[in-house]
KOLVO-264090 format. One record per atom (N, C-alpha, C, O): residue number from 1; residue in one letter; atom name; x, y negated, z. Coordinates in nm, 3 decimals, padded with zeros to 5 digits. Layout:
% residues N
   resi   resn   name         u         v         w
    NUM      A     CA         X         Y         Z
...
***
This chain:
% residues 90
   resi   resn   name         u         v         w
      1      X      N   -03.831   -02.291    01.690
      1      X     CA   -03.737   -02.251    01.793
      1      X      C   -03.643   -02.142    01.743
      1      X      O   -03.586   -02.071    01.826
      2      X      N   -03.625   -02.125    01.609
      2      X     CA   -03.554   -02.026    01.555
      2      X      C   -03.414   -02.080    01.543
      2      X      O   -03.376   -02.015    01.446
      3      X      N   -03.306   -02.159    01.579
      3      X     CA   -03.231   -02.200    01.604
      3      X      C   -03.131   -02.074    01.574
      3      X      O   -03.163   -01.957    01.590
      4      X      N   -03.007   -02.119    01.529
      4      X     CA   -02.891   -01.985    01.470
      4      X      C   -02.798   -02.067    01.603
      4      X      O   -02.768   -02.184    01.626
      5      X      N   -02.768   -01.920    01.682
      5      X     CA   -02.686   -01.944    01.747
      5      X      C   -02.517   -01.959    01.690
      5      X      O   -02.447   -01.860    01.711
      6      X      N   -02.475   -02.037    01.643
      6      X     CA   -02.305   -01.988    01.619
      6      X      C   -02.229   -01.978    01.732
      6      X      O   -02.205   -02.043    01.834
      7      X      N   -02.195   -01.863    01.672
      7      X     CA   -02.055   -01.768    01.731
      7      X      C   -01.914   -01.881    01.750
      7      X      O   -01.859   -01.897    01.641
      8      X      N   -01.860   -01.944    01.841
      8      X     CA   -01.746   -01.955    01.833
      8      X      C   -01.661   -01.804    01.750
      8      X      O   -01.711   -01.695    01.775
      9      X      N   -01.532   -01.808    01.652
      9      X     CA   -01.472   -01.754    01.628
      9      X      C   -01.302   -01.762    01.669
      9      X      O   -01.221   -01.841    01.621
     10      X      N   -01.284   -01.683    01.746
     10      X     CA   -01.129   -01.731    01.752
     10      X      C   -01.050   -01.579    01.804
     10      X      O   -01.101   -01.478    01.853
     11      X      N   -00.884   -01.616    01.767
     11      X     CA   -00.837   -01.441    01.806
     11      X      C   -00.802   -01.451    01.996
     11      X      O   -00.802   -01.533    02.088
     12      X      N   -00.779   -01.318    01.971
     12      X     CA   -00.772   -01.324    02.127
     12      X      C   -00.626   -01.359    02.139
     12      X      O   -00.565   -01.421    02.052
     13      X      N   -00.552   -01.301    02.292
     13      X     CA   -00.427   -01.364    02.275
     13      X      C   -00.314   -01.263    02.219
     13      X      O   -00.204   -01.292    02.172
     14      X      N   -00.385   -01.115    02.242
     14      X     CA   -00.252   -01.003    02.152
     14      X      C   -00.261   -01.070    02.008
     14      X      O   -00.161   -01.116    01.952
     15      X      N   -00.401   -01.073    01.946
     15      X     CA   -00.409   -01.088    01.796
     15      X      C   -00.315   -01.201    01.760
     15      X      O   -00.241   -01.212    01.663
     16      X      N   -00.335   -01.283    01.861
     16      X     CA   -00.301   -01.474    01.799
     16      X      C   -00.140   -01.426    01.781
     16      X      O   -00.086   -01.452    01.674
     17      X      N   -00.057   -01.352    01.890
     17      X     CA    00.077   -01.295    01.940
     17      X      C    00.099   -01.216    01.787
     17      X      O    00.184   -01.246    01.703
     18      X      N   -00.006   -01.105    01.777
     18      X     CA    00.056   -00.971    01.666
     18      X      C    00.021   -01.121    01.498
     18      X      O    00.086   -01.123    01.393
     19      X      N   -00.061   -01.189    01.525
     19      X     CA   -00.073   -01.257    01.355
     19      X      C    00.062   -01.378    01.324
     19      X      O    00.088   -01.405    01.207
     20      X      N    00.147   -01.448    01.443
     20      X     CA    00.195   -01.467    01.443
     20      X      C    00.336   -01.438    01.399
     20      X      O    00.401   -01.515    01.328
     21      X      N    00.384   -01.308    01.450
     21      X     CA    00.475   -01.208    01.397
     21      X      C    00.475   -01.137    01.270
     21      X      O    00.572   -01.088    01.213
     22      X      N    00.320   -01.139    01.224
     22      X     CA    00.329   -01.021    01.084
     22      X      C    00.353   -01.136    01.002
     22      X      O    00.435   -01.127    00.911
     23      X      N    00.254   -01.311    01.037
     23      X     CA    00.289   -01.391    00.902
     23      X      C    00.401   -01.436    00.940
     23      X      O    00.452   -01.371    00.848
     24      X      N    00.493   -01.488    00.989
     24      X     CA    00.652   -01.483    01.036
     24      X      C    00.717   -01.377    00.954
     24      X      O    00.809   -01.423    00.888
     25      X      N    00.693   -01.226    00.936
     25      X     CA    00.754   -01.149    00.855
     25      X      C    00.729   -01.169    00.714
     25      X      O    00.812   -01.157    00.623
     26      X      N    00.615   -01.199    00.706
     26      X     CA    00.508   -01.290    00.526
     26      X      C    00.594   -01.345    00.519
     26      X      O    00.678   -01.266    00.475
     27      X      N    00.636   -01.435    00.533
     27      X     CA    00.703   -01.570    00.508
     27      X      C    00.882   -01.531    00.460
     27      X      O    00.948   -01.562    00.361
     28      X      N    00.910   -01.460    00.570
     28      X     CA    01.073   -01.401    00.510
     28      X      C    01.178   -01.420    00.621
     28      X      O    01.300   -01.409    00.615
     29      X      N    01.074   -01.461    00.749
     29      X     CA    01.158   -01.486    00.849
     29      X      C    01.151   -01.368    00.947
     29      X      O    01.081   -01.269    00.926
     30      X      N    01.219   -01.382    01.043
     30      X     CA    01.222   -01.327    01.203
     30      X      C    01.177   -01.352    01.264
     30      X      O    01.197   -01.463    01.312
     31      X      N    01.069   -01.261    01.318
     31      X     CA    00.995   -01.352    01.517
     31      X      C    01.025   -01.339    01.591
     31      X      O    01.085   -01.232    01.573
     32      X      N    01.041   -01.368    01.702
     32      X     CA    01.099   -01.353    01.831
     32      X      C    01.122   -01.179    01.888
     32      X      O    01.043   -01.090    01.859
     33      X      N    01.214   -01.165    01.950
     33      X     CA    01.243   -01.014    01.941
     33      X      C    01.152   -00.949    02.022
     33      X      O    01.142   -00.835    01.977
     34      X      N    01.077   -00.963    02.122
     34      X     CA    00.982   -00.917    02.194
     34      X      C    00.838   -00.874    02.076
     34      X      O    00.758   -00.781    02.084
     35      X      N    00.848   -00.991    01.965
     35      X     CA    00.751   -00.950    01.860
     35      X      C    00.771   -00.813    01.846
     35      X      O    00.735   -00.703    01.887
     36      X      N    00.860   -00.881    01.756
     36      X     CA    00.943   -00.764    01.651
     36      X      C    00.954   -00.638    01.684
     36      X      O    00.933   -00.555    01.595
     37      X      N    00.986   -00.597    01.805
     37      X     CA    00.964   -00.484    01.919
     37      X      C    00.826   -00.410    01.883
     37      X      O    00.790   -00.311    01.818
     38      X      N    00.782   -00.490    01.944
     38      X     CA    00.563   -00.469    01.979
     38      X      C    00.575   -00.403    01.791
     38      X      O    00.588   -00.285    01.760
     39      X      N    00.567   -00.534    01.684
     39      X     CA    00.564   -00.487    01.573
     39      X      C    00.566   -00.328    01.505
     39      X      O    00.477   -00.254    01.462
     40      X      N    00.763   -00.311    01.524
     40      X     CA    00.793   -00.193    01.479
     40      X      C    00.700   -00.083    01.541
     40      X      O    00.633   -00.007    01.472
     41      X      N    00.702   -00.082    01.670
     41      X     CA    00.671    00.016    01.776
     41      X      C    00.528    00.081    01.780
     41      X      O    00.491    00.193    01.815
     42      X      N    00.434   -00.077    01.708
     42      X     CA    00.276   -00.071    01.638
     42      X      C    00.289    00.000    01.482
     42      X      O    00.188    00.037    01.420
     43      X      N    00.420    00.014    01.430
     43      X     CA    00.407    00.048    01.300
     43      X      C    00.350   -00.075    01.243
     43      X      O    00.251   -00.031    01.183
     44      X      N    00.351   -00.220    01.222
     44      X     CA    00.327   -00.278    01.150
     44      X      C    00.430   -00.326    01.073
     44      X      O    00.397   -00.363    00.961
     45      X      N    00.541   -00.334    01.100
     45      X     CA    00.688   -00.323    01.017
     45      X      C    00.796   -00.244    01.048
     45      X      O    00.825   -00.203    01.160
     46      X      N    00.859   -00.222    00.938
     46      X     CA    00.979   -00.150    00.975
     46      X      C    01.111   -00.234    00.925
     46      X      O    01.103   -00.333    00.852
     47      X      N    01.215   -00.189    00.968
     47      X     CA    01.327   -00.283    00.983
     47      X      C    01.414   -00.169    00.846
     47      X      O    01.438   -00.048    00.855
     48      X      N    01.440   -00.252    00.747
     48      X     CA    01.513   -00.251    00.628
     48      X      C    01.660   -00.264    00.591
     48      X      O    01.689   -00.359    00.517
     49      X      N    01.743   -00.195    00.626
     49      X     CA    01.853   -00.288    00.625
     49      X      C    01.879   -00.401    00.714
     49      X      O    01.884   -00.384    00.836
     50      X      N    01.897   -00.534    00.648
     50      X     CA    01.888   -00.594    00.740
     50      X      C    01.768   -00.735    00.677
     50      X      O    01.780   -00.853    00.712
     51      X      N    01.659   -00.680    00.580
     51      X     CA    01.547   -00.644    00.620
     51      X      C    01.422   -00.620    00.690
     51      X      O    01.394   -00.509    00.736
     52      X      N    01.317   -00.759    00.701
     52      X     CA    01.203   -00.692    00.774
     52      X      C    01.118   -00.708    00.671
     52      X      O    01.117   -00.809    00.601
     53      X      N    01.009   -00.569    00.647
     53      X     CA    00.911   -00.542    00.578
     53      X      C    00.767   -00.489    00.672
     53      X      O    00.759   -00.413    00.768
     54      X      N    00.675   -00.557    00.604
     54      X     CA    00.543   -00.504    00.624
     54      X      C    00.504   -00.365    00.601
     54      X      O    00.541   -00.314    00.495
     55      X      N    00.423   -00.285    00.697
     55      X     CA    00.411   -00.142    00.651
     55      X      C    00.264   -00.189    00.607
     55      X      O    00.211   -00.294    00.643
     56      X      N    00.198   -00.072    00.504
     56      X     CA    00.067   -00.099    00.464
     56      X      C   -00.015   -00.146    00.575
     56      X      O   -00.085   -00.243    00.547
     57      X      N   -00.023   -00.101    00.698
     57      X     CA   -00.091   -00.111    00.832
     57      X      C   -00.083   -00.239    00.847
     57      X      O   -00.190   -00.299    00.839
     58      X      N    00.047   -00.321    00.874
     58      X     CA    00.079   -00.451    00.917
     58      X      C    00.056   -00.557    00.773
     58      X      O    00.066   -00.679    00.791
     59      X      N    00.036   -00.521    00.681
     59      X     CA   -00.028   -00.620    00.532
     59      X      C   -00.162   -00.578    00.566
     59      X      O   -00.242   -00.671    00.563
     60      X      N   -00.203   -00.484    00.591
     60      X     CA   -00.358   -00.528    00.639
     60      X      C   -00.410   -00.565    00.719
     60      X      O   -00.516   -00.625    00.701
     61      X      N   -00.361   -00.547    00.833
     61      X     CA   -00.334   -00.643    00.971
     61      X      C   -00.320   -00.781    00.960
     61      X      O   -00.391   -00.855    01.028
     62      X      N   -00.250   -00.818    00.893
     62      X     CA   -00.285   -00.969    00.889
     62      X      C   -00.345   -01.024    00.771
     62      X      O   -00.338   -01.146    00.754
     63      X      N   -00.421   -00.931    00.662
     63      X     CA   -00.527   -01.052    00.622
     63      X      C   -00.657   -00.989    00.687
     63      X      O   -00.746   -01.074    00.680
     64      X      N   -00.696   -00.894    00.737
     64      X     CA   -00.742   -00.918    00.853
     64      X      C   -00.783   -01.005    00.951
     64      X      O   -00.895   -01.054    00.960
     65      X      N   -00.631   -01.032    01.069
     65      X     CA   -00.640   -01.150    01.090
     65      X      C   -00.652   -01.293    01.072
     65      X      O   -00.711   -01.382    01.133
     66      X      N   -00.549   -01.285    00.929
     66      X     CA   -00.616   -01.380    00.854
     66      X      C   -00.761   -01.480    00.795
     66      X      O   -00.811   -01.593    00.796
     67      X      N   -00.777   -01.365    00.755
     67      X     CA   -00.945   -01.386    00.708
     67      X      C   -01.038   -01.434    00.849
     67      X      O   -01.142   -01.499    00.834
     68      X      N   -00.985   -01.392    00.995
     68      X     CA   -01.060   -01.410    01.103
     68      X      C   -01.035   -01.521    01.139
     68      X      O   -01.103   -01.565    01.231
     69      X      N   -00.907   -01.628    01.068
     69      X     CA   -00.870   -01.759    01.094
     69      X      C   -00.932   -01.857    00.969
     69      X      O   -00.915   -01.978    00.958
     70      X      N   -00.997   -01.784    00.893
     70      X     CA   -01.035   -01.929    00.800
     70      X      C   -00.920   -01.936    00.681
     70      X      O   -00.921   -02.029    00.600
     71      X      N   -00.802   -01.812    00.675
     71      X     CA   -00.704   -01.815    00.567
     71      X      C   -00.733   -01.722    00.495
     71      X      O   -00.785   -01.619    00.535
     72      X      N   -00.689   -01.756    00.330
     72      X     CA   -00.700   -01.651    00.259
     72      X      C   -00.578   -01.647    00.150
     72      X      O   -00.546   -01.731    00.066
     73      X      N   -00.504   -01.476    00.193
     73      X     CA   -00.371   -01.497    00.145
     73      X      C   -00.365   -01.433    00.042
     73      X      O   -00.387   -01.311    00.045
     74      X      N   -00.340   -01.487   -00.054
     74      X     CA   -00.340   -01.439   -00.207
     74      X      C   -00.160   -01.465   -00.259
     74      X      O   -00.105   -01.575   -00.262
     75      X      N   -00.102   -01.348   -00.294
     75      X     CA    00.029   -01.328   -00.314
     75      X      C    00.102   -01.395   -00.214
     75      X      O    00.096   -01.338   -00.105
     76      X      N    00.176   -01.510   -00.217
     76      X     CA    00.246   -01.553   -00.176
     76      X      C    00.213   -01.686   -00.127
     76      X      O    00.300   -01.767   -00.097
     77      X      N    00.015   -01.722   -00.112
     77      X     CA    00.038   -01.850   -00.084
     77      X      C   -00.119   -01.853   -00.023
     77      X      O   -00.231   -01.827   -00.068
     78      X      N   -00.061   -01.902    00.115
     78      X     CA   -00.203   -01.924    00.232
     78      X      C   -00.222   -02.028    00.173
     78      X      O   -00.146   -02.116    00.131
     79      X      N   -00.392   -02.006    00.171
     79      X     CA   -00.542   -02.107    00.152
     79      X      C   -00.569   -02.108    00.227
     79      X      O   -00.551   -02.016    00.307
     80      X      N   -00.649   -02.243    00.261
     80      X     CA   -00.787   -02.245    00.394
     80      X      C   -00.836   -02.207    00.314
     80      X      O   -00.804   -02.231    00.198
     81      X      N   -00.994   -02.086    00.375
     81      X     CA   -01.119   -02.033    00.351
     81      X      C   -01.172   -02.099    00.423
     81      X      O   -01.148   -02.125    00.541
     82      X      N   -01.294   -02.151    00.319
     82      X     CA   -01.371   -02.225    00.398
     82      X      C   -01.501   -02.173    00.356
     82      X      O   -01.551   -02.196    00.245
     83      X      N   -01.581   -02.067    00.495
     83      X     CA   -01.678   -01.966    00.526
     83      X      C   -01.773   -02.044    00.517
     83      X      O   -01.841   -02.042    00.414
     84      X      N   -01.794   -02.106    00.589
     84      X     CA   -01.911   -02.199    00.679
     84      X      C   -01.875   -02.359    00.717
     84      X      O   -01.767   -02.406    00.753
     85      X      N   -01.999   -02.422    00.697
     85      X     CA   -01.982   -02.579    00.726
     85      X      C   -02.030   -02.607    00.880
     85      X      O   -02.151   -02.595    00.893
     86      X      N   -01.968   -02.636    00.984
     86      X     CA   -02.058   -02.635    01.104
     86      X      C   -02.048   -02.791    01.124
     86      X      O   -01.940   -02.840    01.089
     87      X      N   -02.112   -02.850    01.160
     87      X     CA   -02.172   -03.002    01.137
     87      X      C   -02.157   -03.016    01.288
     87      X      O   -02.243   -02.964    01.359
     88      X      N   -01.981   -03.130    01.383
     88      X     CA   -01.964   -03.115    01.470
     88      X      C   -02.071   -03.214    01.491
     88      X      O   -02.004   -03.302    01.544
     89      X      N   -02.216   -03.272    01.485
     89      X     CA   -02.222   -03.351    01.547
     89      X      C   -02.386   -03.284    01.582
     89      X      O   -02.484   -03.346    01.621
     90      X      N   -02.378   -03.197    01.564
     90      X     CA   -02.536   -03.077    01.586
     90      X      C   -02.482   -03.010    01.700
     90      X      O   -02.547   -02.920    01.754
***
């Protein structure tokens, strides 16, 4: 009866909102300005010129989040991490 309970894992809805915006800035783009707002205002980026950069806070912020999605971002290029095998039919 020793059975391992698994944890569903998933972000909540600020995280899913703030991981969205920081990898949107990863990538080289713009997120929606309500992000971008929240972002700066969290100190996870600052606006460059014309320019958006990650502050140390917001590059750790999302592999962070990252890592809490099953990705693993190495320089410039998301991997699936694959943690655990959960066997949908158990």
């Amino acid at each position: 009866m020793n059975d391992k309970v698994v944890k569903a894992r998933y972000l909540s809805e600020p995280q899913n909102i703030r991981f969205a915006g920081l990898f949107t800035i990863f990538l080289g783009y713009t997120p929606y300005d309500t992000i971008l707002e929240t972002l700066v205002m969290q100190e996870y980026a600052y606006v460059e010129g014309d320019d958006l950069k990650l502050t140390e806070k917001g590059n750790k912020e999302l592999h962070r989040l990252a890592f809490f999605c099953g990705v693993l971002i190495t320089s410039d290029d998301p991997l699936p991490l694959r943690l655990s095998y959960v066997d949908p039919d158990n």
